[in-house]
C-alpha positions as CSV (number, residue, x, y, z in Angstrom):
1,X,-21.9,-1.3,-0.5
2,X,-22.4,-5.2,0.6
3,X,-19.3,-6.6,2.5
4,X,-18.7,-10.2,2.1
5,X,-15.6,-12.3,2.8
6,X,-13.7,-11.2,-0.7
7,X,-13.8,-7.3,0.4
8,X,-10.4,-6.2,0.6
9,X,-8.9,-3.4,2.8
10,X,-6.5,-0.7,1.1
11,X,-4.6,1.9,3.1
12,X,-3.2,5.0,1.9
13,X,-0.2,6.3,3.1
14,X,0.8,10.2,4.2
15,X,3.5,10.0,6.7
16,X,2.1,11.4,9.6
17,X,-1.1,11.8,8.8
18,X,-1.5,8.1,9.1
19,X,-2.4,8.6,12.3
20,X,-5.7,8.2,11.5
21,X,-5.2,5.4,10.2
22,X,-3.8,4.0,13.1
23,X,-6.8,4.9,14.9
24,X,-9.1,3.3,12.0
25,X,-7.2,-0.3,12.8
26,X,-7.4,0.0,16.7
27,X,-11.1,0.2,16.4
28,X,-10.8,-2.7,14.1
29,X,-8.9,-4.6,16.4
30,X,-11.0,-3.8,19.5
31,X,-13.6,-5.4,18.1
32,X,-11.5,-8.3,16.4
33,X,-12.6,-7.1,12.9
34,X,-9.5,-8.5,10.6
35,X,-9.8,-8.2,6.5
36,X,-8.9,-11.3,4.5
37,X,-6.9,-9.2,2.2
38,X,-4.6,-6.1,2.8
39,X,-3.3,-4.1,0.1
40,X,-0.7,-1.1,2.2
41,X,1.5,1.8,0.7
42,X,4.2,3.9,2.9
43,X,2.6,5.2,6.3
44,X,-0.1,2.9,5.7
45,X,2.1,-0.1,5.5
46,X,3.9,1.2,8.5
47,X,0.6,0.8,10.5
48,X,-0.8,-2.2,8.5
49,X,2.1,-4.2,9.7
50,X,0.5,-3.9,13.2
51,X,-2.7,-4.6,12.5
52,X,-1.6,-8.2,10.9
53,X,-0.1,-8.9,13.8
54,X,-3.1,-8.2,16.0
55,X,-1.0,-5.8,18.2
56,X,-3.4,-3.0,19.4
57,X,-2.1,0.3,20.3
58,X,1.5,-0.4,18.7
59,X,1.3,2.1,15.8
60,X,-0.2,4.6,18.2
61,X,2.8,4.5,20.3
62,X,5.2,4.4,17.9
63,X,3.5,7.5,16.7
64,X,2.4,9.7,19.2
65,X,3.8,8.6,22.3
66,X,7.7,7.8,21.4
67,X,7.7,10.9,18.7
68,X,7.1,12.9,21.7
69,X,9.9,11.0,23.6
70,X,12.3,10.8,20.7
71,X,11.5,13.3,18.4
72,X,13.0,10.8,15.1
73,X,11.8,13.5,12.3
74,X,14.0,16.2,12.0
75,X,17.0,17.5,9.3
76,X,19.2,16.4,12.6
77,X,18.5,12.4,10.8
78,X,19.0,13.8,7.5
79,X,22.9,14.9,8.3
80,X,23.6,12.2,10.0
81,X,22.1,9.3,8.5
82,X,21.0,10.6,5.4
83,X,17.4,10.1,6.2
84,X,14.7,12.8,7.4
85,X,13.6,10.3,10.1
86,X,15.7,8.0,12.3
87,X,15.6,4.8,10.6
88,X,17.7,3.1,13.1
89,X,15.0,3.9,15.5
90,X,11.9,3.3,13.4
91,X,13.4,0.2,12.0
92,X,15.7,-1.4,14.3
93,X,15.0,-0.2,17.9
94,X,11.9,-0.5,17.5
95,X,10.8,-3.4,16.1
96,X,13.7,-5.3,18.0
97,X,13.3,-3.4,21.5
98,X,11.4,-1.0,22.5
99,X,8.0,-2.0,21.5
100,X,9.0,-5.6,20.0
101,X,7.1,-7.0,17.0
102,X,5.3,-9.8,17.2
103,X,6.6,-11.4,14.2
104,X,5.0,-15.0,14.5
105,X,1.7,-13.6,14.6
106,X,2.8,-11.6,11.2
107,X,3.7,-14.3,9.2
108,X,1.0,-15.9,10.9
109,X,-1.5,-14.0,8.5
110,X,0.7,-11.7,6.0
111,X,-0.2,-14.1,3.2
112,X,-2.5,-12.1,2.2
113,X,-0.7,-8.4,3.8
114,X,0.9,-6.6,0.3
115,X,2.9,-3.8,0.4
116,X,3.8,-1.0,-2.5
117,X,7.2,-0.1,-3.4
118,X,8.6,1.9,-6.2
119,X,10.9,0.1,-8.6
120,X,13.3,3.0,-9.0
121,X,14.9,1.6,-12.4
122,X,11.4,0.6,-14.0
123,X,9.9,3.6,-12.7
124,X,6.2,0.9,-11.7
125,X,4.9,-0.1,-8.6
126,X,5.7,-3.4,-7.0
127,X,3.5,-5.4,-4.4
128,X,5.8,-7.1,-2.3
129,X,4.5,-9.9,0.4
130,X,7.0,-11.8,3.4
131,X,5.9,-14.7,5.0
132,X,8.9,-15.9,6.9
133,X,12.6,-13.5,6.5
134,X,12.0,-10.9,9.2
135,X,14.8,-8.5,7.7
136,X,13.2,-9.2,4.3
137,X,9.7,-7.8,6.0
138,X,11.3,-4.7,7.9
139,X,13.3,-3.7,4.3
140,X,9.6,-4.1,2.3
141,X,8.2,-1.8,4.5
142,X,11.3,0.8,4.8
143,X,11.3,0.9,0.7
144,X,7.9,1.7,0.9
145,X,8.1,4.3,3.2
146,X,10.8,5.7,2.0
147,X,10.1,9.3,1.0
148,X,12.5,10.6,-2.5
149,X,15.0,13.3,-2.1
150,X,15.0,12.8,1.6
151,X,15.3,9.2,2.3
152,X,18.0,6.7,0.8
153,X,17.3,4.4,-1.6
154,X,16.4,0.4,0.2
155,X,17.8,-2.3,-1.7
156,X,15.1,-5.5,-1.4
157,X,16.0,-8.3,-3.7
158,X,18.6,-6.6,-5.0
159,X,16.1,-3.9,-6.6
160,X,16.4,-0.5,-5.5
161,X,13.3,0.5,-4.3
162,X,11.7,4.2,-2.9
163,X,8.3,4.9,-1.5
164,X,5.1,3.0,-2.9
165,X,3.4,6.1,-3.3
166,X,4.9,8.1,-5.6
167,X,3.1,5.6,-8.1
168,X,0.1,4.0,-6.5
169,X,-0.7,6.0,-3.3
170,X,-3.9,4.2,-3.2
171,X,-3.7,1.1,-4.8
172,X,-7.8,0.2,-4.8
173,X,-7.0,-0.7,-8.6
174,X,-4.8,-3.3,-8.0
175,X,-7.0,-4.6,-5.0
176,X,-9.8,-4.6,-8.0
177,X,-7.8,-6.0,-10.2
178,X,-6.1,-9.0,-7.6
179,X,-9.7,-10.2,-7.5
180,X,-10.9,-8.0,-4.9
181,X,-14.4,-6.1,-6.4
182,X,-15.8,-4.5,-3.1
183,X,-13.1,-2.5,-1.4
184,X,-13.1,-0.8,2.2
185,X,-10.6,2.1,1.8
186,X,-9.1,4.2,5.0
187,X,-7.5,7.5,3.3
188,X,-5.8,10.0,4.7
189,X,-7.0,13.2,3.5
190,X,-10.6,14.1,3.8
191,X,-13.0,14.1,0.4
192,X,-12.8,16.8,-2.5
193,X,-9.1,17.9,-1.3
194,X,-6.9,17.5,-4.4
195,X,-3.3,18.6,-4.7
196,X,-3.1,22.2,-6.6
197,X,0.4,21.9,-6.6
198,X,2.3,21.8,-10.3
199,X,4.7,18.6,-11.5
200,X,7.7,19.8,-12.6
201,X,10.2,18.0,-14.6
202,X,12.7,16.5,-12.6
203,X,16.6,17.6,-13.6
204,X,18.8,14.8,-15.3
205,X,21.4,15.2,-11.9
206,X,18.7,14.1,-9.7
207,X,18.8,10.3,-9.5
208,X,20.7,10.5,-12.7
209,X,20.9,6.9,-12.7
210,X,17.3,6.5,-12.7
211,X,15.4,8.0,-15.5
212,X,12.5,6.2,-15.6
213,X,11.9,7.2,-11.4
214,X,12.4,10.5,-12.7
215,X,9.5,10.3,-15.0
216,X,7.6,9.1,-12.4
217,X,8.0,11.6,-10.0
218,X,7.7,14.7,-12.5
219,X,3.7,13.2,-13.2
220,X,3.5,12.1,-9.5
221,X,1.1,14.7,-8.6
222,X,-1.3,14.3,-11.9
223,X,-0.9,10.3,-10.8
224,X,-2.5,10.9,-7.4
225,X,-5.2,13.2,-8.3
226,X,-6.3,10.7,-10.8
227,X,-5.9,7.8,-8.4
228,X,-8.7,10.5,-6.2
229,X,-11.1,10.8,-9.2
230,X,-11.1,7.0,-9.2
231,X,-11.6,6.1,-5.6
232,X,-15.0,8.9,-6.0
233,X,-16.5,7.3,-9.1
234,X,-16.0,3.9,-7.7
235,X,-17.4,5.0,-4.4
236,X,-20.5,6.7,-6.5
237,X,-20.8,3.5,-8.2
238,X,-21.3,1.7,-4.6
239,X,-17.8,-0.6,-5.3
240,X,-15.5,0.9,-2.2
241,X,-16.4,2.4,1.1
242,X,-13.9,5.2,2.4
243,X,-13.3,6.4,5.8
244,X,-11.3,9.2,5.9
245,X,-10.8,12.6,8.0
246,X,-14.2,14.6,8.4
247,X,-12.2,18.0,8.1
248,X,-9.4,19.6,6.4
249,X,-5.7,18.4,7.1
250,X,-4.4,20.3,10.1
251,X,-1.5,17.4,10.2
252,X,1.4,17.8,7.9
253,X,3.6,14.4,6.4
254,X,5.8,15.4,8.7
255,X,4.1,16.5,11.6
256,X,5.9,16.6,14.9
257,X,2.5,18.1,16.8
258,X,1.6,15.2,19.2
259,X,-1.4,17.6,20.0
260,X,-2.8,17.8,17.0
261,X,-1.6,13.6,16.1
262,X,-3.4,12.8,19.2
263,X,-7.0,14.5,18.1
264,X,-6.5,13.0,14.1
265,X,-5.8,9.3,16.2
266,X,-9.2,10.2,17.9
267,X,-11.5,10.9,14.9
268,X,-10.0,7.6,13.1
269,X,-10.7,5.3,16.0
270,X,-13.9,7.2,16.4
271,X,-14.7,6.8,12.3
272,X,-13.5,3.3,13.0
273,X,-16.4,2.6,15.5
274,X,-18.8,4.2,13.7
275,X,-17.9,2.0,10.5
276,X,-18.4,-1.4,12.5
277,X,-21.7,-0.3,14.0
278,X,-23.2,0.9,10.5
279,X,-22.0,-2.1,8.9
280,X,-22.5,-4.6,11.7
281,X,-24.2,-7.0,9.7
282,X,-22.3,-8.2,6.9
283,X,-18.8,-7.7,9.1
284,X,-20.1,-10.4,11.5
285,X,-18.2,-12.5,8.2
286,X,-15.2,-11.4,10.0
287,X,-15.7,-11.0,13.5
288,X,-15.9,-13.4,15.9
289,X,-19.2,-14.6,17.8
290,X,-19.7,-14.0,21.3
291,X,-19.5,-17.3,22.2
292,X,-16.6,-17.5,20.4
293,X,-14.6,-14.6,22.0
């Protein structure tokens, strides 16, 4: 696949096992390798965020180092604030004060930085984009990470929103679609692997107010394993380039493991590297010259 300055970059999401991709866009940054346009969902959101705002390392603190130090997954979160994972850590600390945000560098570039959410009362994706509110930008990326059953619903624009991926985990159509024809995809489960798991129809007392999310979540495992036939014939056809994990998942969404985070950071920064040097040609597009570092 050629790369030329209309390639788009699409990130997948999987809770923990974003990781890798975290180590994908340190790589990137490391060598100052920035795509013109950014298409994120959940996880990958999470980490795209920090990528925009060219802050190296950040996501792989965030997700290594402070789980380890705060441990902010856990049913601990769910009791108390009705959420698996801390938000007011992940979404206020943070961003705000532990590792700050650099959110003039953000809006700097996030023109062109789109993020998935689940419209909960249409029951279709939405591809949300901030460019100044900073609460507006942290909410976009809650909703989108916001996993059903165990996460509370995030209210953006008055729309109540739920994770991005329980309709478009890998939104390479929509990239294709938004004008983007060449693709560089960073996924987060490694090729073949589909989900042998059943839908099942969700009951009426389940987001009762919601019908239309619960039709999307009782096909949201046929949805994904079609979105994964797709991303293979297009990558047959020579249209998207994936980087993903070499070997089966050892990392669970909601892995707590810093062991086994650390080693899946490793083989996406390594992957990352191995990406730029194969395609160190056409990427110059991107990257800076020497003389201009």
């Amino acid at each position: 696949m050629q790369i030329d300055r209309m390639t788009g970059l699409v990130l997948e999401g999987g809770g923990m096992r974003g990781v890798f991709t975290s180590g994908v866009l340190d790589a990137f940054m490391v060598h100052e390798l920035y795509f013109p346009s950014i298409v994120a969902v959940s996880a990958g959101a999470c980490n795209g965020m920090s990528y925009v705002s060219r802050q190296l390392r950040r996501a792989r603190i965030s997700n290594i180092d402070y789980m380890a130090r705060y441990r902010y997954i856990g049913l601990r979160h769910l009791l108390r604030q009705g959420s698996i994972v801390d938000r007011e850590l992940l979404y206020e600390k943070f961003p705000k004060k532990y590792i700050p945000f650099d959110f003039d560098t953000f809006f700097t570039y996030s023109n062109k930085f789109e993020v998935v959410t689940t419209n909960c009362l249409t029951g279709h994706a939405m591809y949300l984009t901030e460019t100044a509110n900073r609460q507006r930008a942290l909410d976009i990326v809650r909703a989108s990470s916001s996993l059903p059953y165990v996460s509370p619903i995030v209210w953006v624009d008055g729309i109540p929103m739920l994770d991005g991926g329980i309709v478009d985990s890998i939104p390479v159509q929509y990239a294709i679609d938004s004008g983007h024809a060449t693709n560089v995809l960073i996924l987060t489960r490694n090729k073949g692997w589909r989900n042998k798991s059943k839908d099942r129809r969700i009951p009426r007392f389940i987001y009762r107010h919601y019908p239309r999310l619960r039709v999307a979540l009782s096909r949201r495992i046929e949805a994904y394993n079609e979105q994964l036939d797709l991303v293979d014939k297009l990558e047959a056809e020579g249209r998207v380039f994936c980087i993903r994990p070499q070997r089966p998942m050892e990392v669970g969404r909601l892995e707590q493991d810093t062991a086994k985070l650390e080693a899946l950071y490793q083989e996406g920064f390594a992957l990352g590297e191995a990406f730029i040097k194969e395609h160190s040609d056409s990427l110059s597009l991107f990257m800076p010259s020497e003389e201009e570092k």
